[in-house]
C-alpha positions as CSV (number, residue, x, y, z in Angstrom):
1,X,-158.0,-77.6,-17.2
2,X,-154.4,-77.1,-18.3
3,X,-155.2,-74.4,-21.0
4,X,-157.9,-72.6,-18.7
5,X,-154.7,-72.3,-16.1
6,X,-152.6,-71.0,-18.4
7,X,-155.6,-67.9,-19.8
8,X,-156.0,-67.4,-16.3
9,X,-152.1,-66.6,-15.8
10,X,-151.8,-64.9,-19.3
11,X,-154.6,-62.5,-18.1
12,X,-153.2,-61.6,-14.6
13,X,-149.5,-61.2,-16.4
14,X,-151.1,-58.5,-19.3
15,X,-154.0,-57.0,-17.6
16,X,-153.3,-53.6,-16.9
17,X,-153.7,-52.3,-13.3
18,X,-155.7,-49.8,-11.7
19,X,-152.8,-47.0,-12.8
20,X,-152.5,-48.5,-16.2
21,X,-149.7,-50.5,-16.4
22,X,-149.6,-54.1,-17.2
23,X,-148.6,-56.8,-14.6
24,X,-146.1,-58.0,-16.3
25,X,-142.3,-55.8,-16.7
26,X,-139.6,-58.4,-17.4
27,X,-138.3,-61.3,-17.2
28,X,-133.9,-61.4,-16.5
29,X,-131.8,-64.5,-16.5
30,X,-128.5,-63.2,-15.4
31,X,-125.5,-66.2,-15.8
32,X,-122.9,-66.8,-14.0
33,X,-120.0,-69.2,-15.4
34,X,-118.0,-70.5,-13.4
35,X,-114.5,-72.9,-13.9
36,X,-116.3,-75.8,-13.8
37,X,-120.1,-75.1,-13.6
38,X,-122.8,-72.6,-14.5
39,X,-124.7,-70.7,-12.1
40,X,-127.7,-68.5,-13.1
41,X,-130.2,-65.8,-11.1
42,X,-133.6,-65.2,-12.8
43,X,-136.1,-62.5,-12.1
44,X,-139.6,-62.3,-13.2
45,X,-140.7,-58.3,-12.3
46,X,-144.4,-57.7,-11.9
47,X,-146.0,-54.5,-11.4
48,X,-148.6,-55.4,-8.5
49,X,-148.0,-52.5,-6.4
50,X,-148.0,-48.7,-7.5
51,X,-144.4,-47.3,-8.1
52,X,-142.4,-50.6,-7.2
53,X,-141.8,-54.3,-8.6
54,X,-142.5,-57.4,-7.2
55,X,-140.4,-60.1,-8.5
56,X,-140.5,-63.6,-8.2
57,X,-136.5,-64.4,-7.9
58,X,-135.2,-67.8,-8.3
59,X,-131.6,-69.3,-8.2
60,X,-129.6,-72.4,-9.7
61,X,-126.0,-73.5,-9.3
62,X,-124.0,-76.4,-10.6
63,X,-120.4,-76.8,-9.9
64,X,-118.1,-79.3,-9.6
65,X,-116.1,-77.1,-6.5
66,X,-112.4,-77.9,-5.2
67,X,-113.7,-77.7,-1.6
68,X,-111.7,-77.5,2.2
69,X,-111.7,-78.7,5.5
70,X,-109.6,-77.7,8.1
71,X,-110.2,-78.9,12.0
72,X,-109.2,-81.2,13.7
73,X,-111.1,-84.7,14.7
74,X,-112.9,-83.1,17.3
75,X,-114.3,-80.3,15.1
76,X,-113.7,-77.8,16.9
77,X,-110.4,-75.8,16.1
78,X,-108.1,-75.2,13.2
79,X,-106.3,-78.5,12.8
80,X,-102.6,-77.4,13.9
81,X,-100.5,-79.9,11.4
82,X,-102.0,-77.9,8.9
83,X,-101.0,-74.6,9.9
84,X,-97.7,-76.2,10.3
85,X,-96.9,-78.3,7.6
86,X,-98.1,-76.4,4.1
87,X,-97.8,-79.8,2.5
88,X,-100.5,-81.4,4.2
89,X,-102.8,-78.9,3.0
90,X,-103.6,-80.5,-0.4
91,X,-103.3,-84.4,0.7
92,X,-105.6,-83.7,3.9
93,X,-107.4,-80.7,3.4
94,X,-109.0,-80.7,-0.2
95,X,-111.1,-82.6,-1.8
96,X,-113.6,-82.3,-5.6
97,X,-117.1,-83.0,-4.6
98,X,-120.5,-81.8,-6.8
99,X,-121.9,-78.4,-5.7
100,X,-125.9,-78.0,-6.4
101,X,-128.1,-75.0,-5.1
102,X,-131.4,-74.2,-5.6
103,X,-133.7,-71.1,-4.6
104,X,-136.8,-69.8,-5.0
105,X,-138.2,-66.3,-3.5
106,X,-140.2,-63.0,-4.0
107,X,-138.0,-59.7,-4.0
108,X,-140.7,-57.0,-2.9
109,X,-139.5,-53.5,-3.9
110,X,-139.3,-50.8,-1.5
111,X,-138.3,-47.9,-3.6
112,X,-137.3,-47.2,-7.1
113,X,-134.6,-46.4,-9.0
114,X,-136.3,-44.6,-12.7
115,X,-132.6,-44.6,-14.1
116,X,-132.2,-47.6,-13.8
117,X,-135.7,-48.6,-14.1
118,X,-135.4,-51.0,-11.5
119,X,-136.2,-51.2,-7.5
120,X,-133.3,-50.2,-6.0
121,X,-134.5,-51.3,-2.4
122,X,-135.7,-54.6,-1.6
123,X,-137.2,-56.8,1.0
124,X,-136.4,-60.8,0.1
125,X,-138.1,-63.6,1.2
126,X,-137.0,-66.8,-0.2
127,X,-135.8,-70.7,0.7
128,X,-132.8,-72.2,-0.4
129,X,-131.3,-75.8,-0.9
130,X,-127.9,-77.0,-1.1
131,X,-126.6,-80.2,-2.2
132,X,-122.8,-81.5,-1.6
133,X,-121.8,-84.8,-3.1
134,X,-119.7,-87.5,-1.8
135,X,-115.9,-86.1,-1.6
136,X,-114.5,-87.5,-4.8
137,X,-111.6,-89.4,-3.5
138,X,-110.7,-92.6,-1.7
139,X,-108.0,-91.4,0.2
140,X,-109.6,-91.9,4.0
141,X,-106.8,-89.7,5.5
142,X,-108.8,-86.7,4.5
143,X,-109.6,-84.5,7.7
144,X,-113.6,-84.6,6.8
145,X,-113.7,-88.2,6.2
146,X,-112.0,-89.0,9.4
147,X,-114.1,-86.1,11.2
148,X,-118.1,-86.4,12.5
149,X,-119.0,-84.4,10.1
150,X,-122.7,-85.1,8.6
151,X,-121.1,-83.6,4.9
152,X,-118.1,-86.3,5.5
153,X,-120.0,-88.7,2.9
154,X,-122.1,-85.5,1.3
155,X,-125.3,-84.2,2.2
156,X,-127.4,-81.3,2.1
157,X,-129.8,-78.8,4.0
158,X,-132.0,-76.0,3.6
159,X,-132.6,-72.7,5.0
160,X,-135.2,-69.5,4.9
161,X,-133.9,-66.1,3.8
162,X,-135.2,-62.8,5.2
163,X,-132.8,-60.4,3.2
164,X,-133.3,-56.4,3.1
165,X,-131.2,-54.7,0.5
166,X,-130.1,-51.2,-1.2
167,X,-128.2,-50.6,-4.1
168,X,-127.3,-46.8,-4.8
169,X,-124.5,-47.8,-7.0
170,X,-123.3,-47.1,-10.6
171,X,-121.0,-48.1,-13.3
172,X,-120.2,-45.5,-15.7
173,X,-120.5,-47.2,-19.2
174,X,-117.3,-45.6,-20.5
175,X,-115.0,-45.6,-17.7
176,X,-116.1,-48.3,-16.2
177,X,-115.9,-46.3,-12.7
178,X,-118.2,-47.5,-9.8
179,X,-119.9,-44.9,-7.3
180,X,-122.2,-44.9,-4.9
181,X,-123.4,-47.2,-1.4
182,X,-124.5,-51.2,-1.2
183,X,-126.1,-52.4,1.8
184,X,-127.5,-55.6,2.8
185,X,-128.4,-57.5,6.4
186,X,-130.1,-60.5,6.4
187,X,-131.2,-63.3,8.6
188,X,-131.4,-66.6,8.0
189,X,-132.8,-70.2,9.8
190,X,-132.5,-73.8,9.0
191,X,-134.7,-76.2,9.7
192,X,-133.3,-79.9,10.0
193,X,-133.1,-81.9,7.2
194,X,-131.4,-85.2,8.1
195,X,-131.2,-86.5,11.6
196,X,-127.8,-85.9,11.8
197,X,-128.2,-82.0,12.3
198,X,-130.1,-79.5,14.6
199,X,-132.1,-76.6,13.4
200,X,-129.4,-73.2,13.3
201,X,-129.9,-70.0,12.7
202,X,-127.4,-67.1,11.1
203,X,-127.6,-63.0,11.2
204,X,-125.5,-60.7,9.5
205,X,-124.8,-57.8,7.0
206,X,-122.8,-56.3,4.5
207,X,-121.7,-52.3,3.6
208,X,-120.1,-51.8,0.3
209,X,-118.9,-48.5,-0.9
210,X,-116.9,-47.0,-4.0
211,X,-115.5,-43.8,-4.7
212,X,-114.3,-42.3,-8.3
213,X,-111.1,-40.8,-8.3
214,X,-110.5,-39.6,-12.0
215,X,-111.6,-40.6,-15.5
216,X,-110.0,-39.5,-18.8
217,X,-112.2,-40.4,-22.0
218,X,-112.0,-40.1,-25.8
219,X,-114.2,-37.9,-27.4
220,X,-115.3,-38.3,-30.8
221,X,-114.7,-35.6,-33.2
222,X,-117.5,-33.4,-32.7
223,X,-116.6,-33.5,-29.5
224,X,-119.8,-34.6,-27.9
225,X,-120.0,-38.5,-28.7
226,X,-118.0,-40.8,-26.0
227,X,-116.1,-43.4,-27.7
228,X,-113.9,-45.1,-25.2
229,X,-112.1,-44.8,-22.2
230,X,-108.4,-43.8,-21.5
231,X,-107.8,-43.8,-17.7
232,X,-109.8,-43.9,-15.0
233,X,-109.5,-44.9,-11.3
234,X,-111.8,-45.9,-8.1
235,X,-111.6,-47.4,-4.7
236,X,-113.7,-49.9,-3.2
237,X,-114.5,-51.0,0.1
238,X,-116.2,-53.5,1.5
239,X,-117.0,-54.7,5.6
240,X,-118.8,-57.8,6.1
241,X,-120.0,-59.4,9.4
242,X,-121.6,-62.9,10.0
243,X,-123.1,-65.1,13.3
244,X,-124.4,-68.5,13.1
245,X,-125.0,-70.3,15.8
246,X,-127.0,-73.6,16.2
247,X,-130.0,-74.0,18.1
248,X,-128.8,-76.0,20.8
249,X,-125.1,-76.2,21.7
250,X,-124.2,-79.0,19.3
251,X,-121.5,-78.8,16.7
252,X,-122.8,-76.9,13.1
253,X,-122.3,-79.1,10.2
254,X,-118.8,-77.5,8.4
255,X,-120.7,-76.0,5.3
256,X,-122.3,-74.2,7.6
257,X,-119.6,-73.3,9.8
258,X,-117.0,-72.3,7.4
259,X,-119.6,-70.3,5.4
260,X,-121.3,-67.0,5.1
261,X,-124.6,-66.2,4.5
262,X,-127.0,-63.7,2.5
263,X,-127.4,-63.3,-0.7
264,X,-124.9,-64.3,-2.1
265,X,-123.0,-66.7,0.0
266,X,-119.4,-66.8,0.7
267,X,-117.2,-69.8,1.3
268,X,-116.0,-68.1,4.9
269,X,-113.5,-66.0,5.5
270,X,-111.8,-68.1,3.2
271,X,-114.2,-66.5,0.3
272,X,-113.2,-62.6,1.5
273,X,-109.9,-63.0,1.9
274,X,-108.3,-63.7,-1.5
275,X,-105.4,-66.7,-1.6
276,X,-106.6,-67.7,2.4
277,X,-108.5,-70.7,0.9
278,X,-112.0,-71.5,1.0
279,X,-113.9,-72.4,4.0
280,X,-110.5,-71.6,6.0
281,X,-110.9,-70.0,9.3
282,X,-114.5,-71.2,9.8
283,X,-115.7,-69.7,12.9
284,X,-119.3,-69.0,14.5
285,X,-118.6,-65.2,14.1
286,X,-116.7,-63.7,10.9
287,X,-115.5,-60.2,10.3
288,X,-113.8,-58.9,7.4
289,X,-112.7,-55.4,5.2
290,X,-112.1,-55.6,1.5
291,X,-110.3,-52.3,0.2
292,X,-109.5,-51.7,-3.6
293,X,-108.1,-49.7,-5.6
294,X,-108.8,-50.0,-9.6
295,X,-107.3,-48.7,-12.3
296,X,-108.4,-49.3,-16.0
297,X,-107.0,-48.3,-18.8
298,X,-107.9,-47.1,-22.9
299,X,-110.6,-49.6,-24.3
300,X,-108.9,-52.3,-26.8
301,X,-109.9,-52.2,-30.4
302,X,-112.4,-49.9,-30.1
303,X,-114.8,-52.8,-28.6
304,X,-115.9,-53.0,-25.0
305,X,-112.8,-54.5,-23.4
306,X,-111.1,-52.9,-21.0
307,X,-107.7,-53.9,-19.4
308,X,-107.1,-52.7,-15.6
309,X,-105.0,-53.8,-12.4
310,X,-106.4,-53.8,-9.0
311,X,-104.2,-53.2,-5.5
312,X,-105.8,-54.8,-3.0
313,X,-105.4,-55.5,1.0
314,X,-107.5,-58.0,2.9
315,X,-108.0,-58.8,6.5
316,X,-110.3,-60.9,8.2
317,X,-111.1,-62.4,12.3
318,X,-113.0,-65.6,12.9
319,X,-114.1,-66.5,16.6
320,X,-114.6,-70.5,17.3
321,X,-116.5,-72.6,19.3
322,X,-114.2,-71.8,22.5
323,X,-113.5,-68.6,21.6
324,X,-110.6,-68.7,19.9
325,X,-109.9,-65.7,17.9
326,X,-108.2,-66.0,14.4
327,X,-107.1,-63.4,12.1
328,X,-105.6,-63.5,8.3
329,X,-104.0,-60.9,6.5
330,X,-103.9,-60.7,2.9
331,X,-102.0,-58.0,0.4
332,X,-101.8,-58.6,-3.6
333,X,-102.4,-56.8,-7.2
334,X,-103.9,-58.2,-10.4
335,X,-104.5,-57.7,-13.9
336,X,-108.3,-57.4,-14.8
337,X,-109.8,-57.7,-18.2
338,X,-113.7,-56.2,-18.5
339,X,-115.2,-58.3,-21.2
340,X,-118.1,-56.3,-22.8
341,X,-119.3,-55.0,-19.1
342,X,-120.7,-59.3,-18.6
343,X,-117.9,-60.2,-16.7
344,X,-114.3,-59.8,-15.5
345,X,-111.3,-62.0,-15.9
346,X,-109.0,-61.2,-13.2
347,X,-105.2,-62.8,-12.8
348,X,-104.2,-62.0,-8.8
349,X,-100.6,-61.8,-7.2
350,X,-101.2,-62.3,-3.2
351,X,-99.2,-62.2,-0.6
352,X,-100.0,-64.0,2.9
353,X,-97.3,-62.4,5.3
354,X,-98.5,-64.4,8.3
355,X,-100.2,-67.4,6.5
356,X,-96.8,-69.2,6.1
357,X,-98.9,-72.3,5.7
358,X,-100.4,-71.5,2.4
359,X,-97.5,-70.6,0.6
360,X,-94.2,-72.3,2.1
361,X,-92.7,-69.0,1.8
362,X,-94.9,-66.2,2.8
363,X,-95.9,-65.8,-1.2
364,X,-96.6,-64.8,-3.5
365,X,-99.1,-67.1,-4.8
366,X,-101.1,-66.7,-7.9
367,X,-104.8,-66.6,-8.1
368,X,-107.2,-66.3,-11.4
369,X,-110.8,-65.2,-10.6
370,X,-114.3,-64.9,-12.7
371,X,-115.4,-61.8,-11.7
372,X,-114.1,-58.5,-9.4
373,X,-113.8,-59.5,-5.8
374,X,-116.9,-57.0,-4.7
């Protein structure tokens, strides 16, 4: 039975279609390390409909995270000793608890990019799960552990993924310059999946867009082959807005609240805002604007690695369960590193000039990343 199932899936995978072209296109796992973890995106492309791919897309994640809460015991504003007292923030605040996601969907395309030979519009449907272990501590002063939380002694939950997406952009292989438009809006609902929690349900979207300024590169000498770069320059900019709310009017479960959906969830405003924190300034709505400017500079050694620095200004609102409204502000440069066009290592300088909490001072603090921001 086995080995009939697997002819029968061979078959459908290298038939050809009606047009010609077999089922089958390609099959992409796409890592992504982290400090302490692995995550990793797969796609599976099939050619089942004329012109466009439909891919099966799955997801897994394992991280051991430095996580945050930050309300008080009645869960439902920013705890005020901790905008007070910056020393509290790591003996109350943090904890090291075990992050695991897993996700499973079908990207349909909607229109097709032959440069990149790739959809480059697509409608997602997919579910996702999302584990968080015990907070690995024994110190029972932590604000979670002496909160309501259902996540105070770990837990986990699900949720459905409607997800439409376009992606005009491209990076120049030399120059390492990004143009074009990103768009994304999703919606999202979550069933129960312990009895602690109600079924909630989140909307939202994202707009990213980058503009080249200049690029300089190094010709080779018959002047027609590119061999590195030597200066070149863009600006990104990214808005992002996100509402959760739970089905009835009980209290969301502060993964949820703190967080931000889509694709590619962020840890709240907390996640946008570079040196705020993660999962600070949870809120049931979330606004924020990213703007960058990048600058990279001659390729080392004649490999693909490309040294830069990135300005950068941050600002973000949050709105809470009384309608509170919270805002963060967040200015800093870094040093990036583009290793072979897989990743970026990226060393920030941030200043929070009206998060005294987070730095004592008003800053600077210092940041490393895995990755550009957006």
């Amino acid at each position: 039975m086995k080995a009939y199932t697997i002819l029968i899936l061979a078959t459908l995978l290298f038939c050809p279609t009606a047009h010609g072209e077999e089922v089958f296109r390609y099959f992409e796992i796409d890592p992504s390390p982290k400090f302490w973890g692995l995550a990793s995106d797969f796609d599976l492309g099939l050619r089942i409909l004329d012109g466009v791919d439909t891919v099966v897309w799955g997801r897994t994640h394992l991280v051991y995270d430095n996580l945050g809460y930050f309300l008080d015991p009645q869960e439902s504003t920013l705890n005020s000793s901790i905008e007070e007292d910056a020393s509290l923030l790591s003996i109350k605040s943090y904890f090291n608890a075990w992050n695991f996601k897993a996700a499973l969907g079908i990207k349909q395309g909607l229109s097709f990019d032959t440069a990149k030979d790739r959809n480059n519009a697509n409608l997602l449907l997919a579910y996702l799960f999302e584990y968080i272990s015990p907070p690995d501590t024994a110190d029972q002063s932590l604000l979670l552990v002496e909160s309501n939380d259902s996540f105070r002694t770990g837990g986990m939950y699900g949720r459905i993924l409607l997800d439409l997406a376009f992606d005009g952009t491209k990076v120049d292989p030399i120059s390492k310059n990004v143009a074009g438009l990103f768009l994304e809006a999703y919606a999202e609902f979550s069933p129960s999946l312990n009895t602690q929690d109600q079924a909630w349900f989140r909307f939202g979207g994202l707009a990213k867009a980058y503009l080249p300024l200049f690029e300089h590169k190094d010709y080779g000498p018959n002047s027609k082959e590119l061999l590195s770069n030597v200066l070149s320059s863009y600006l990104g900019f990214q808005a992002v807005y996100d509402y959760v709310r739970n089905v009835s009017d009980a209290r969301l479960p502060y993964l949820v609240y703190g967080s931000i959906g889509g694709f590619d969830e962020r840890s709240g405003l907390g996640g946008l805002i570079r040196g705020l924190g993660d999962g600070y300034l949870p809120g049931l709505q979330k606004f924020a604007i990213n703007i960058d400017w990048y600058l990279s500079g001659p390729t080392l050694f004649g490999l693909d690695l490309v040294p830069g620095m990135v300005v950068y200004a941050d600002w973000g609102l949050s709105s809470d369960y009384q309608g509170n409204l919270k805002d963060a502000l967040s200015l800093g440069l870094g040093l990036t590193l583009n290793f072979f066009d897989y990743t970026h290592g990226v060393i920030y300088l941030q200043f929070l000039p009206f998060q005294p909490a987070f730095s004592g001072q008003h800053g600077p603090l210092i940041g490393f990343d895995i990755g550009l921001h957006f």
